[in-house]
N, C-alpha and C positions, 0 to 999 in steps of 0.2 A: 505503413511499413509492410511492403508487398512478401518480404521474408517470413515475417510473422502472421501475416495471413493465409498464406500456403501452407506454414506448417499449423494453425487450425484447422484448416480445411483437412489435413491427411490425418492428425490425429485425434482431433477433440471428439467426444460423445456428448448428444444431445440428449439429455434425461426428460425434460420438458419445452414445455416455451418459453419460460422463464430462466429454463437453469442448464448451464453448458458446464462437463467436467473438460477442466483443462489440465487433472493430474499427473499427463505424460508432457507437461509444458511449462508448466508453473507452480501447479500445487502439491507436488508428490516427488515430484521426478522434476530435475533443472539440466535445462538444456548451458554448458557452461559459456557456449559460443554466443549461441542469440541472446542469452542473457547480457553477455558483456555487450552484444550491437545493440539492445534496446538502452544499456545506462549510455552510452555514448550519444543514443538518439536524445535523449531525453537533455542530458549537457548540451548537448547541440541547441535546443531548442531553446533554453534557460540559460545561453551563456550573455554574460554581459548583465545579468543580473546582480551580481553581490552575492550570491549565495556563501553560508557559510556554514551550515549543514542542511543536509540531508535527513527527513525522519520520515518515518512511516508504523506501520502497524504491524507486531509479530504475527503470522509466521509468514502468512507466504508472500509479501510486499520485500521480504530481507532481502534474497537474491538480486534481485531490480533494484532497489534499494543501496546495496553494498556496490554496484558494479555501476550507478552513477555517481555514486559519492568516491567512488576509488579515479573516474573518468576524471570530477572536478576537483578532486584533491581536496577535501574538505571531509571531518568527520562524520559518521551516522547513527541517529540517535532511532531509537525502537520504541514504540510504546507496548508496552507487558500487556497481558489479556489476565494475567494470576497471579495474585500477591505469593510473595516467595518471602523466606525470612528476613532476606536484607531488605525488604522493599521499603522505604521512608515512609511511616506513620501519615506526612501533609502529603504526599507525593500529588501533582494534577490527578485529577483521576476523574472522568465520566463515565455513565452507564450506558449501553449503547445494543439495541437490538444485531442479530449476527442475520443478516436473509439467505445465507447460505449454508449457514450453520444451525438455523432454526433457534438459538438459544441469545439470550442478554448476560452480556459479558461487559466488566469492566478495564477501560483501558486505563493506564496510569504509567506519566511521567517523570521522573524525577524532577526537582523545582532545581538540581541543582544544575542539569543539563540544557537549559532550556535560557536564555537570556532577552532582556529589551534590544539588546545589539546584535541580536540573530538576524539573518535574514535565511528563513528555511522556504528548502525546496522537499513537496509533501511527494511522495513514486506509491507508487499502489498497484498492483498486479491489475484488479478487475472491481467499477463499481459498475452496482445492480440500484438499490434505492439509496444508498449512496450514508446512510445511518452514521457507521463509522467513521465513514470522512467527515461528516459534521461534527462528530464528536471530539476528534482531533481536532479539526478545528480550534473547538471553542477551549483545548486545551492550550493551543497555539494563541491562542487571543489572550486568552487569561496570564499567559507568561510575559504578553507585552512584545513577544518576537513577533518581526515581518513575515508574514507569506505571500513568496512569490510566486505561487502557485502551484497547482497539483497536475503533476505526470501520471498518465494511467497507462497500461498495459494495451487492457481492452476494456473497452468501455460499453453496455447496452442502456442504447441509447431509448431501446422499448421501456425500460424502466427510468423511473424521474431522476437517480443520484445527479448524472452529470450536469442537469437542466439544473438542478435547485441549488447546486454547488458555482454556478456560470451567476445566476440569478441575486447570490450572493456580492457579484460582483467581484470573483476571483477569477483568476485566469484560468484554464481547465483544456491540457494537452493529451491528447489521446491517439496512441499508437494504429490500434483497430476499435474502428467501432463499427457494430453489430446493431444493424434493421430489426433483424427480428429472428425467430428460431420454428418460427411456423411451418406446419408440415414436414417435420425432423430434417429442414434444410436452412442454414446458418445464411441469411444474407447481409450483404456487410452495405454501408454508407460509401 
């Protein structure tokens, strides 16, 4: 998606090798326009599937997240990162390292959102080792619903997520992906 690589290139900061801030893009700050071109992109890519919701991870996958699921007409389901008081006692729930966040946080879905007759489509801003996709995942497996696959934003491809997510034998669509970040210069696949 040559849109969304331009505006990497003009605004993202490189902290390391490993770690790109996309807070004027994705994480802080939502651009309203390419967000809705990426959920369209993403429908586009996942149409003819069956999809019948949309889920993904709070917070910054929602944007993406909402504006495919608003594209495909179909509702969107969040997994929590923080039990809150309404949260259901059995709710799904895994434990799951953050590599961007530096900390292990648990996700959790409700059992009441989540069905055998789902067929979910997973959107995700950015995977790096890819921890949390897996742990949806096995959230997503454990409820019995289909997944059709996972939409990513931007993908670094120098870290194993989307390799071991593919390896799984699930489908794995990725907007921009990123060679490497070496020499405080972003090269893309």
């Amino acid at each position: 998606m040559e849109q969304l690589k331009q505006r990497i290139l003009e605004e993202a900061s490189i902290l390391s090798t490993d770690v790109l801030k996309l807070d004027r893009l994705l994480n802080h700050q939502v651009d309203p326009e390419l967000t809705m071109e990426m959920g369209r992109e993403f429908a586009r890519r996942f149409e003819g599937e069956g999809i019948t919701k949309v889920i993904t991870i709070e917070s910054s996958g929602i944007p993406i997240a909402f504006a495919t699921a608003l594209t495909l007409g179909v509702p969107l389901v969040f997994a929590r990162r923080k039990k809150t008081l309404l949260a259901e006692p059995d709710a799904y729930s895994e434990r799951v390292p953050s590599f961007t966040k530096g900390i292990v946080t648990d996700l959790m879905v409700s059992r009441q959102l989540l069905s055998p007759d789902d067929v979910l489509l997973y959107i995700d801003d950015i995977i790096a080792n890819g921890d949390a996709a897996k742990g949806l995942i096995r959230i997503i497996e454990r409820s019995g619903a289909k997944l059709a696959g996972l939409g990513i934003a931007v993908e670094k491809t120098f870290q194993p997520g989307g390799r071991l997510i593919r390896e799984q034998g699930i489908r794995v669509e990725s907007l921009v992906r990123i060679a490497s970040l070496a020499d405080g210069k972003i090269a893309f696949e």
